[in-house]
N, C-alpha and C positions, 0 to 999 in steps of 0.2 A: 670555366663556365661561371657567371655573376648569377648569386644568388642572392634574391631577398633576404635581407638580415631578419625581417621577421621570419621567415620559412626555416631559417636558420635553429632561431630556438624553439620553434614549434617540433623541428625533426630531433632536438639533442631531447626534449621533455619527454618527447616520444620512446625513445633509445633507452633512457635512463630508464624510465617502465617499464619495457621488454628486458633489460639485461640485468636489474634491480641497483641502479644506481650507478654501473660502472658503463658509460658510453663510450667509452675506446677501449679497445682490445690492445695491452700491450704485447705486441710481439717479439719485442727485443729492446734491449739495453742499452743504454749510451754508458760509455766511460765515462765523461765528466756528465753531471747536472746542466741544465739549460735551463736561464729563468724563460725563455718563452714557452706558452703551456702546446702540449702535444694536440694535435688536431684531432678534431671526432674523427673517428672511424677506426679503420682498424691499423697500427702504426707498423711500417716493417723498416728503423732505419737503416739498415746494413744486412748485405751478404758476403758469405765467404765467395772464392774463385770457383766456379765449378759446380757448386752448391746445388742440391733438386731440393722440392719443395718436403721432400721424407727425411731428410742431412736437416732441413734448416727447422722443422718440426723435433727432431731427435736432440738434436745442439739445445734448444730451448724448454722443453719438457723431459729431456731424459729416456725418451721412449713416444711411442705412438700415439697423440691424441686427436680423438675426429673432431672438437671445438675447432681448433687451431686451424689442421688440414681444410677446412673449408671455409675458416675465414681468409687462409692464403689463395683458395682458390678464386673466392671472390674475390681478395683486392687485383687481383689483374684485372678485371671488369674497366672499362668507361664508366664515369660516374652515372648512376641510376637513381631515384629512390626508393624504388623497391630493397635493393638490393643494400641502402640505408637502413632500410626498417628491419630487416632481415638482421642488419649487424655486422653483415661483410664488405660494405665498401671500403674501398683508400681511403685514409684520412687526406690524401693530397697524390700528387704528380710523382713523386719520390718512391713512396713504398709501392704505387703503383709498378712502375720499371722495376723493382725491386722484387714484387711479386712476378711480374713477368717472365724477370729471370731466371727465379726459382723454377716455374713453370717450363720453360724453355729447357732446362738440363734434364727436365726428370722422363724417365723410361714409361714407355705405355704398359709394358708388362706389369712396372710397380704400381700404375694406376687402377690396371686390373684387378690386384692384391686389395683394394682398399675402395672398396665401394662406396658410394656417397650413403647408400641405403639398400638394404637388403631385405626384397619384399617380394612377391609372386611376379611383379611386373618386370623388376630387375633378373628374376631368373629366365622367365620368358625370352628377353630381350639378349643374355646369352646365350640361350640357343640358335636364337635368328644369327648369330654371329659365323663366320666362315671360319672353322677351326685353321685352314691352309691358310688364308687369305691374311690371319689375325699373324700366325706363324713367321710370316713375312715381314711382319713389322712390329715384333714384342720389345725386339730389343731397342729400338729406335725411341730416341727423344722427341718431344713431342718440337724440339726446334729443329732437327731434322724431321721430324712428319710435314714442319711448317714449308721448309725451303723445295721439299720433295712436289707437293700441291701447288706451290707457285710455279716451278721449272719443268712440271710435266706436262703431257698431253691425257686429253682425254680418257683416251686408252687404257694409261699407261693406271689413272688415278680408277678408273672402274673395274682393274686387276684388284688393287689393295682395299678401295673401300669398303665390300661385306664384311673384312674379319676388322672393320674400326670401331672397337664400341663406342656407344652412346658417351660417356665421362671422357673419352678422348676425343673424342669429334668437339664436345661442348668445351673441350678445353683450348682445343688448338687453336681455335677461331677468336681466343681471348687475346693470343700473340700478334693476329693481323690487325692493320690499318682498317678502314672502310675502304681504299683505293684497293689494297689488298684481297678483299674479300671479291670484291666486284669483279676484279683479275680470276678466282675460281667461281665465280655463278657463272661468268658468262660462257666456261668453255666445257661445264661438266653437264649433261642435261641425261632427263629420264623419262620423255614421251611415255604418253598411254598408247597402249597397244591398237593398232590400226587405224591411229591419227598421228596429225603433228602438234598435239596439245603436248606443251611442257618439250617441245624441242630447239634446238636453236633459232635463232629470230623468228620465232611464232611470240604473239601474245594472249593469249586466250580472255573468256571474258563470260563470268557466272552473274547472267541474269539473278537480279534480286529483286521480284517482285512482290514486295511487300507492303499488304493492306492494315491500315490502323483495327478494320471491320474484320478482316479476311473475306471479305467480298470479292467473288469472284471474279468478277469481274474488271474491278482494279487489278486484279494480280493476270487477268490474261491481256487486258490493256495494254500493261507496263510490257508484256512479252512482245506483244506488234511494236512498242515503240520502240523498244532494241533493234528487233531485227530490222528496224527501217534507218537507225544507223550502221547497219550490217555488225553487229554486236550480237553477243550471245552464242559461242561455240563451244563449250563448257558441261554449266548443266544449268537448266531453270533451276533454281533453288529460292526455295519460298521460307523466310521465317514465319512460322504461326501465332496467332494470339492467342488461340486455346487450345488446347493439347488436347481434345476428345478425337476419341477414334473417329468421331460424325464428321469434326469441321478437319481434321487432317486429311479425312479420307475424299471428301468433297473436290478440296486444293488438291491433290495428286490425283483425282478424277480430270480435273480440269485443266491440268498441264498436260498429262498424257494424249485428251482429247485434241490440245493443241497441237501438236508433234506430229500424233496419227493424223492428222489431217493433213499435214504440210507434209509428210511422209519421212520423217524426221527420227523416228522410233529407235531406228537400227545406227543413229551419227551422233544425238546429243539426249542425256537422260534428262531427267527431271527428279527433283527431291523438294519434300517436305522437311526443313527440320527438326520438327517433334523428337524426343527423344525414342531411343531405336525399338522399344519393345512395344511406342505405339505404332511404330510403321509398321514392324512386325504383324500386328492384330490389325491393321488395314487391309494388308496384303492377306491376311488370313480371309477376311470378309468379302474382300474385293479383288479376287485373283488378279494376277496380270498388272494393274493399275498402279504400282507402286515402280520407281525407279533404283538409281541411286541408293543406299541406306545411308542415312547421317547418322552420325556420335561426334558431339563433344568428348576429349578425352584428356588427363592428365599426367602426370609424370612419377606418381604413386599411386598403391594402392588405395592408401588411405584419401588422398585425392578424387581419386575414380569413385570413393564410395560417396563422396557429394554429388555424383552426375549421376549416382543409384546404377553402374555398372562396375563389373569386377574382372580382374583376368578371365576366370571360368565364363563370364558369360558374354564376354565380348568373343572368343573365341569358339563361342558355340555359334554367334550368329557369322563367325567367317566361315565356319565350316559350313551353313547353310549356301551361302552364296555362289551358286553354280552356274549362274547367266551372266549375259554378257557384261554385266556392272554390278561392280563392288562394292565395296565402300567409300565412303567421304568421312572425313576426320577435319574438325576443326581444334585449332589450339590458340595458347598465347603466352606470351612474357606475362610471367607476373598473379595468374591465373591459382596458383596452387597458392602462396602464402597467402594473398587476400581471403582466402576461403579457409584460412587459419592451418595448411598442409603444408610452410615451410621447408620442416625439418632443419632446417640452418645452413642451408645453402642456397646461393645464388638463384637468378632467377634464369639464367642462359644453361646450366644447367637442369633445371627444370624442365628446360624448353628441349634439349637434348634429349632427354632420357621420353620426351614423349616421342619424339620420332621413332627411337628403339622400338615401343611397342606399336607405333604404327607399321614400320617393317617388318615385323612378328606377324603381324594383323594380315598384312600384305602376301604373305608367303602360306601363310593359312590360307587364303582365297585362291591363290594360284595350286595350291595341292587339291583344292575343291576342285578346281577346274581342270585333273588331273594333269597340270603343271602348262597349262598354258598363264600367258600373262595376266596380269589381273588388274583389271581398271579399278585404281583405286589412288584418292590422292587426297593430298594437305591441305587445307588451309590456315596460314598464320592468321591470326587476327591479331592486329599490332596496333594496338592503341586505343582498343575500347571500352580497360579498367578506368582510367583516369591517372589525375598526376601521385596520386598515390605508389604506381611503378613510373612511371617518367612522365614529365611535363613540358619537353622542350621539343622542338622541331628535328634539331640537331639529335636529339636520343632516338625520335622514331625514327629516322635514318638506319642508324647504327642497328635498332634491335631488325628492322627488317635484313639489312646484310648480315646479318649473323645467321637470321633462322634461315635463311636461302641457303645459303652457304653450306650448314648443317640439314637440312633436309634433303638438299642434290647429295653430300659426302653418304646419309641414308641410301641412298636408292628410290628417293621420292620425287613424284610427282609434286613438287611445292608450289602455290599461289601465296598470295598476299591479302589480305582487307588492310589496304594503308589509309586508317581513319582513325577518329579524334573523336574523344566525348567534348561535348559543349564546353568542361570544367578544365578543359588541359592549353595548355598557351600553347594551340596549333589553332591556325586561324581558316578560313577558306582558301584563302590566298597561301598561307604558309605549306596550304597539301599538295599545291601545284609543284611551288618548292619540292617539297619531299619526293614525287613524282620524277621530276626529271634528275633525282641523285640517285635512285632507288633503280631504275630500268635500266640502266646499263648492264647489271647483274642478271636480268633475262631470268625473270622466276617466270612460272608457267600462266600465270591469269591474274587478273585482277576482279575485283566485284563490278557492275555496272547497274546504275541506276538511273532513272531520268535526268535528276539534279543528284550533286553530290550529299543532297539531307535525305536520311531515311524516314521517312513516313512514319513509320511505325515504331522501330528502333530510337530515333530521334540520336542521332550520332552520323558526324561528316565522312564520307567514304568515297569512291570515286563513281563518276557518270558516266551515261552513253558518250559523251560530247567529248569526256577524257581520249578514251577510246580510239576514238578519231584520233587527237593533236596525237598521241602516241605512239601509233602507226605513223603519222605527217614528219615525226620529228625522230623518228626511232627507226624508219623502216620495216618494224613489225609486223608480220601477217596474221592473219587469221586462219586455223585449221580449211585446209583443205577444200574439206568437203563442203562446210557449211556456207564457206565465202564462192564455191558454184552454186551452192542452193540462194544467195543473196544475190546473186545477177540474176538466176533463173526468176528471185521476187521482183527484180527487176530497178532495184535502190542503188545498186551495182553497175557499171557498165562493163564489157568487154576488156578495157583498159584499168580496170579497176577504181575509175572514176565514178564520185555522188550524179546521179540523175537526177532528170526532175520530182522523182519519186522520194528522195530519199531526205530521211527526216519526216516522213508522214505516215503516221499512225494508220491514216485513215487507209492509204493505198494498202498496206498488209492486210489492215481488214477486209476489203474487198476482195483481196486473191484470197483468203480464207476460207470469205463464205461462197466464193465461186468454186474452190475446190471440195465445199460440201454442199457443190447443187445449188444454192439459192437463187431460182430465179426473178429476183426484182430485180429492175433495174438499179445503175451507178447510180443515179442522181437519188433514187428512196434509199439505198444501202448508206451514200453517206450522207443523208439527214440523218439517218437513224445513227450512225455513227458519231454525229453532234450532238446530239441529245444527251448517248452515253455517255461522252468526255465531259459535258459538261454535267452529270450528275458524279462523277468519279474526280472532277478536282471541285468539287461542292463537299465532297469527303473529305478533303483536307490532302489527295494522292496528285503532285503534278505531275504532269505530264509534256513529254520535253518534244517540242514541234517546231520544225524548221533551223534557224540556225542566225550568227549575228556574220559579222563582217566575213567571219572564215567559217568552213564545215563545223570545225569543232569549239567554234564560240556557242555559251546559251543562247538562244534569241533573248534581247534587251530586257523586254517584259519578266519573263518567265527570272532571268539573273537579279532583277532588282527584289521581285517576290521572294525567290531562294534567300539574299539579303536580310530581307524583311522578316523573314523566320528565324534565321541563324541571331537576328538581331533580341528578338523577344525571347529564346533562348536564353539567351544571354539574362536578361531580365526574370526570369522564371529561375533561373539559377539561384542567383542572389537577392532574390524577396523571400523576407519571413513574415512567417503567420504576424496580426497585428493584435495588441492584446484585446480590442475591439472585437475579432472575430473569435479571436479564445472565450474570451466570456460569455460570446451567444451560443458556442454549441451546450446542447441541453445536457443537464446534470455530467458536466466537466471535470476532469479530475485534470488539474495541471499535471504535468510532468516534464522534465526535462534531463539533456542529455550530458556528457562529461565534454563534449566539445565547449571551449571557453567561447567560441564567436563566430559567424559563419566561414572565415576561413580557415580557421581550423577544423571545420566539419566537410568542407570540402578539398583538403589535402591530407586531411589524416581521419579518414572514414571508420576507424575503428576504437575513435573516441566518440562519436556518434551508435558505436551498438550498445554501448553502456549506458545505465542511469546514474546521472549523479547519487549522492548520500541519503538525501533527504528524501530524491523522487521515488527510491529505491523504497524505505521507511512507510513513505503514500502507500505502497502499493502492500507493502504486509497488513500495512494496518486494513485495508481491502478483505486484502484474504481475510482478515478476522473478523470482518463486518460482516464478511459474505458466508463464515460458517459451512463455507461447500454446499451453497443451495444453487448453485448455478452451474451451468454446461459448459457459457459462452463469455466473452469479453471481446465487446468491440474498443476498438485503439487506432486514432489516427494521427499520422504523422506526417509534417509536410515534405520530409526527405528531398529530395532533388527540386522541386515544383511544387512551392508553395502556393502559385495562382492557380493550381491542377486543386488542391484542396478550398481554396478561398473565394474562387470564381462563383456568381449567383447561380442556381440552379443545382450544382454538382454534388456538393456533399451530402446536404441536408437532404435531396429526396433519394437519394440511395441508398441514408442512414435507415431512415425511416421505414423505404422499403426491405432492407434487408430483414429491419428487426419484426418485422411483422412476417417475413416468410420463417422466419425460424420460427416463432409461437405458433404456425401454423403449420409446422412440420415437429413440433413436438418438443424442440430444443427451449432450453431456460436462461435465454442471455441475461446475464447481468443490467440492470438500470440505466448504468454508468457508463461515459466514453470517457477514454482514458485518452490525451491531447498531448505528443509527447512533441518537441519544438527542438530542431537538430539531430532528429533520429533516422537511423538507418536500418532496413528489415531487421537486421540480429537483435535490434534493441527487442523488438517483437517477443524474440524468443527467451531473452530475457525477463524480459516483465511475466512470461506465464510462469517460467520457474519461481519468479517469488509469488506467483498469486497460486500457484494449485500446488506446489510440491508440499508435501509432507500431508496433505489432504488425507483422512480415511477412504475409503472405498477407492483404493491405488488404483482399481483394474479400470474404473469407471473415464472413458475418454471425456478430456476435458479442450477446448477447443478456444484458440484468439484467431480474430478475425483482424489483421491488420490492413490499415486502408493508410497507403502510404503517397506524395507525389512523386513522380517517375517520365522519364524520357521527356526532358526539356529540348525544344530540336524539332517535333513533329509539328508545331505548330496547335496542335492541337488543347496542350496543358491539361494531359490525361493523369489518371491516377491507376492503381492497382491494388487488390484487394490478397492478400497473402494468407492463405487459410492453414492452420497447423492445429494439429486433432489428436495428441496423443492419449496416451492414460496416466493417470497422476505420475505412476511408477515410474514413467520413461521422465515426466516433467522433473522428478525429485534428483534425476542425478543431470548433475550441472555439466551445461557444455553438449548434453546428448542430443539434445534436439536441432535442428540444421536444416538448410534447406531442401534437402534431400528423402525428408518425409513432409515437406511443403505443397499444397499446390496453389495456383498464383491465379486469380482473373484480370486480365494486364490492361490497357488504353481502353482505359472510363472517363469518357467525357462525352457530353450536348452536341459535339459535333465527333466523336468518334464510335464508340461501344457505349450505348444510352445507359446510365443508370438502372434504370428500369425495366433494361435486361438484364443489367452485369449482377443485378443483385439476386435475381434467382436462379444465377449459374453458380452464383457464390453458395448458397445454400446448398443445389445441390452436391459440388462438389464436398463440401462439408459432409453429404449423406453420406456420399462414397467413404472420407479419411474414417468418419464416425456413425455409423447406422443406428440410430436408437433401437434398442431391444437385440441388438447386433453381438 
């Protein structure tokens, strides 16, 4: 792989600060001296014959160390940069096979003896294990587990898999090819229960209708234009923009109503994914109404505790779960270190160890339902950190066949999101690529969206239109049931050929509202039907209609626009604040971050949560000006989308508005905005630790409002406001505060979430972290 020579020293500067000056891990000796210098990473030149990676551990340290043990784990990896920052990549090709080899002699038993981490999650995840099942294969290498999974049958491999832990599954999968991996996705499969979702040659397909507004209406839009390319056999799954039980509950009103209409209830769910205790409290409010339950989830505990869930409490809401749908679990490569949850191993084991406790998860719901099947399944998100965990086209390849790979060896129902932030060298064109290397392995769904840009999200993923070519070119079906319910819409034919229908939003609409009674006629149903497309792409939401040369080309129009977004994007990335506009916001407090230059703030985002020396210094001296007479500190930062901060209209009357809803809610914001250039939310939570910690009156919550730009991609160049409330106490000890007692008001912008709203949603959630007199 050719890398940039600047990337090069940007990741050893990196290393060197993580490992306090030693960027290669020596793991072995050379007899003679070599003037050439040793490559970063981690160096392995020699094994003995025979050697496991506990022999070549032992030979080297004298005894057992877990440093070591998981930097050999890692360099068997493909190169990543996650897996750089972490400390465990190959320095090169060499120790790589080297590593591999170790890997390849060593016993799963011994791998059981030696946990990566031992935490609530990891014991959980032993118990899900098949004590007989593991029995059968203790003593086996993990290069006989490898040859065993390539030369078996289906069958033969869903005898052994329950007793494979999570560390051996994540390991084995580090011996194969990408040719190799795709050889077991395609023949191992783990359908949901009373469909053909997640079976062989099915492709499934999770509606993602996602509003910048959460306007309901773009998100039940977007559901007609699916089903009019017969897409959407899955679940509606809607991301939210604000996490209130109102506007969550609204959205899962309004999917639901979709479904029961089309009479859908009992074939495909629907989910919000808000985080799970507020679906919970939906569901509490609004009986019935809620589907699916979603959780993001991690691969430790101390991981889990940034998504604010724990073993204990994810397990309680499986045990809830006694109807016909479960849960949904999303994950990703790369997810726990960026969130500072490491521990010093790879990131493919990371990605392992979370399947573990989704199979745990799994088997809790199925004893809910006293031991029927339990609808409940994966989704990888692979590739919507940044180049921070990998940057190339060729890597998102590789991690999507791994996590297939390893979520079928689970017992999982696994999908995919194979999508690209703006900031990663994956292009539009280069996810078509990935697309056709990636499907042969036959995971169970994909995402589907109008265009492949999300609206809201603002990151490249796959469309209705994919959909299509994938089925044309793959032979893939669509579940069962739902692909009769799409000829009975009528976008379908008999033969399973596109109708004249098909591709048209507006024809779903009208079988809708004839199947709830509406009697106007066609011709006033689709006026009225035009009015509302064209107030829903006046939001900034496209909407994908008709088709170009084939089924599953964009129409010309709609691909040049898509274009036209991915392009400004682009642009919204790489513009910084101008000292022009620094200077006019009022009473400014410069600031800036330890990134040396926009590229290093956009490959190595965690020089961006820091303050430089000086800016650092600014802000004490702050605190000493301010004597603790203040509540509040507003801080803006242009993060991803500096034209989301700099654009006329946006910042300034939200500023303004905010600070006036706090003095009219009682709080005591500081004067001053604080203008931090190259920052990333953490820098947020740094800058309060040095403005309130060591304050008197510790109990007294003290509150930064970070107004940062986010989600280049939507077209729209929105911002987000990041509201963090705690009490001096918590501020004083370093490192405690996190996202995790955050709450966020996300896509602020004149043409997405006004201003003028978003800032007394800001306040009030603020009431909620901190209640004056509270």
């Amino acid at each position: 792989m050719d890398l940039d020579p600047r990337f090069l020293l940007h990741r050893r500067a990196v290393l060197t600060a993580m490992v306090g000056g030693a960027a290669v891990s020596f793991l072995g000796c050379r007899k003679k001296p070599t003037p050439a210098p040793i490559p970063e990473g981690v160096h392995i030149p020699d094994v003995k014959q025979g050697e496991d990676v506990f022999g070549y551990v032992q030979r080297l340290r004298g005894g057992f160390d877990d440093t070591l043990y998981k930097q050999v784990l890692g360099a068997a990896n493909p190169f990543k940069e996650g897996d750089a920052l972490v400390g465990v990549a190959a320095a090169e090709e060499g120790s790589r096979a080297n590593a591999r080899r170790l890997l390849g002699n060593t016993r799963l038993a011994d791998l059981r003896q030696h946990p990566l981490l031992q935490d609530e999650l990891h014991a959980l995840s032993l118990e899900a294990e098949d004590p007989r099942a593991a029995a059968r294969t203790a003593d086996w290498t993990l290069g006989r587990l490898r040859r065993f999974l390539l030369e078996s049958d289906e069958a033969a491999i869903h005898d052994i898999s329950p007793g494979l832990g999570s560390d051996a599954i994540g390991c084995v999968v580090k011996l194969m090819s990408d040719g190799e991996l795709i050889a077991l996705g395609r023949k191992v499969f783990n359908p949901l229960p009373g469909s053909k979702v997640g079976a062989q040659g099915y492709m499934g397909a999770r509606i993602q209708p996602n509003s910048p507004t959460d306007n309901v209406d773009d998100i039940r839009w977007q559901v007609f234009d699916g089903f009019s390319y017969a897409v959407g056999d899955v679940v509606l799954g809607c991301n939210p923009v604000s996490s209130s039980p109102e506007s969550v509950g609204a959205i899962e009103s309004a999917l639901h109503e979709v479904l029961l209409t089309f009479g859908l209830v009992d074939v495909l769910p629907h989910c919000v994914l808000a985080h799970i205790d507020v679906q919970a409290e939906v569901e509490r409010r609004q009986p019935g109404t809620t589907g699916v339950w979603f959780q993001s989830i991690a691969g430790s505990d101390s991981a889990n505790a940034t998504f604010d869930i724990s073993v204990e409490k994810m397990l309680a809401y499986a045990d809830g779960r006694t109807g016909p749908y479960g849960l949904y679990f999303e994950t990703g490569q790369g997810a726990d270190f960026t969130n500072g949850h490491g521990h010093g191993y790879d990131m493919v084991l990371h990605e392992s160890r979370k399947y573990g406790f989704a199979r745990a998860l799994s088997q809790r719901v199925s004893r809910a339902r006293q031991g029927e099947a339990p609808w409940v399944h994966l989704n990888d998100v692979a590739g919507f950190i940044g180049p921070e965990v990998f940057r190339t086209r060729e890597q998102l390849v590789r991690c999507c066949l791994e996590d297939i790979a390893m979520g079928k060896l689970h017992g999982l129902t696994i999908g995919l999101d194979v999508c690209s932030t703006l900031h990663m060298d994956v292009s539009l064109d280069d996810l078509d690529w990935c697309i056709e290397r990636i499907m042969p392995a036959n995971p169970a769904y994909l995402m589907a969206l109008p265009t492949k840009n999300d609206p809201m999200l603002g990151y490249l993923t796959t469309g209705f239109q994919d959909h299509v070519r994938i089925r044309e070119q793959f032979g893939y079906k669509v579940d069962d049931r739902m692909w009769a319910f799409f000829q009975r819409l009528g976008v379908i034919d008999a033969q399973g050929k596109p109708t004249a229908h098909f591709g048209d939003p507006v024809w779903v609409y009208l079988q809708y509202l004839r199947a709830k009674g509406d009697p106007r006629s066609e011709a006033d149903i689709r006026a009225d039907a035009e009015q509302q497309l064209a107030a829903i792409r006046a939001r900034g939401v496209p909407m994908a209609r008709g088709h170009g040369t084939h089924p599953w080309d964009l129409e010309p129009s709609l691909d040049a626009e898509m274009r036209r977004v991915y392009a400004d994007a682009k642009q919204s990335l790489w513009t910084e604040l101008t000292p022009g506009f620094i200077g006019a916001v009022p009473d400014g407090v410069r600031l800036v971050s330890k990134s040396r230059d926009r590229t290093e703030y956009i490959l190595h985002p965690e020089t961006g949560e820091q303050l430089d020396a000086a800016s650092l210094e600014a802000v004490r001296a702050l605190r000493a000006r301010h004597a603790g007479q203040y509540d509040v500190q507003l801080m803006v930062s242009d993060g991803l989308n500096a034209l989301a901060i700099m654009d006329e209209g946006q910042l300034a009357p939200y500023l303004e508005a905010v600070r006036a809803a706090l003095l009219s809610a009682g709080y005591q914001p500081a004067p001053e905005h604080l203008v931090l250039t190259s920052g990333r939310v953490r820098a947020g939570y740094r800058v309060g630790e040095a403005l309130y910690a060591g304050l008197e009156d510790t109990d007294r919550p003290r509150a930064l409002i970070h107004v940062i730009g986010e989600r280049p991609g939507t077209g729209h160049h929105t911002f987000s406001a990041y509201i963090t409330a705690p009490s001096g106490a918590v501020w004083s000890q370093p490192g405690r505060v996190d996202h995790n007692i955050t709450r966020v008001v996300s896509g602020v912008a004149l043409t997405a979430y006004a201003p003028s709203l978003a800032a007394p949603e800001t306040v009030r959630l603020l009431q909620q972290l901190a209640p004056l007199g509270g």
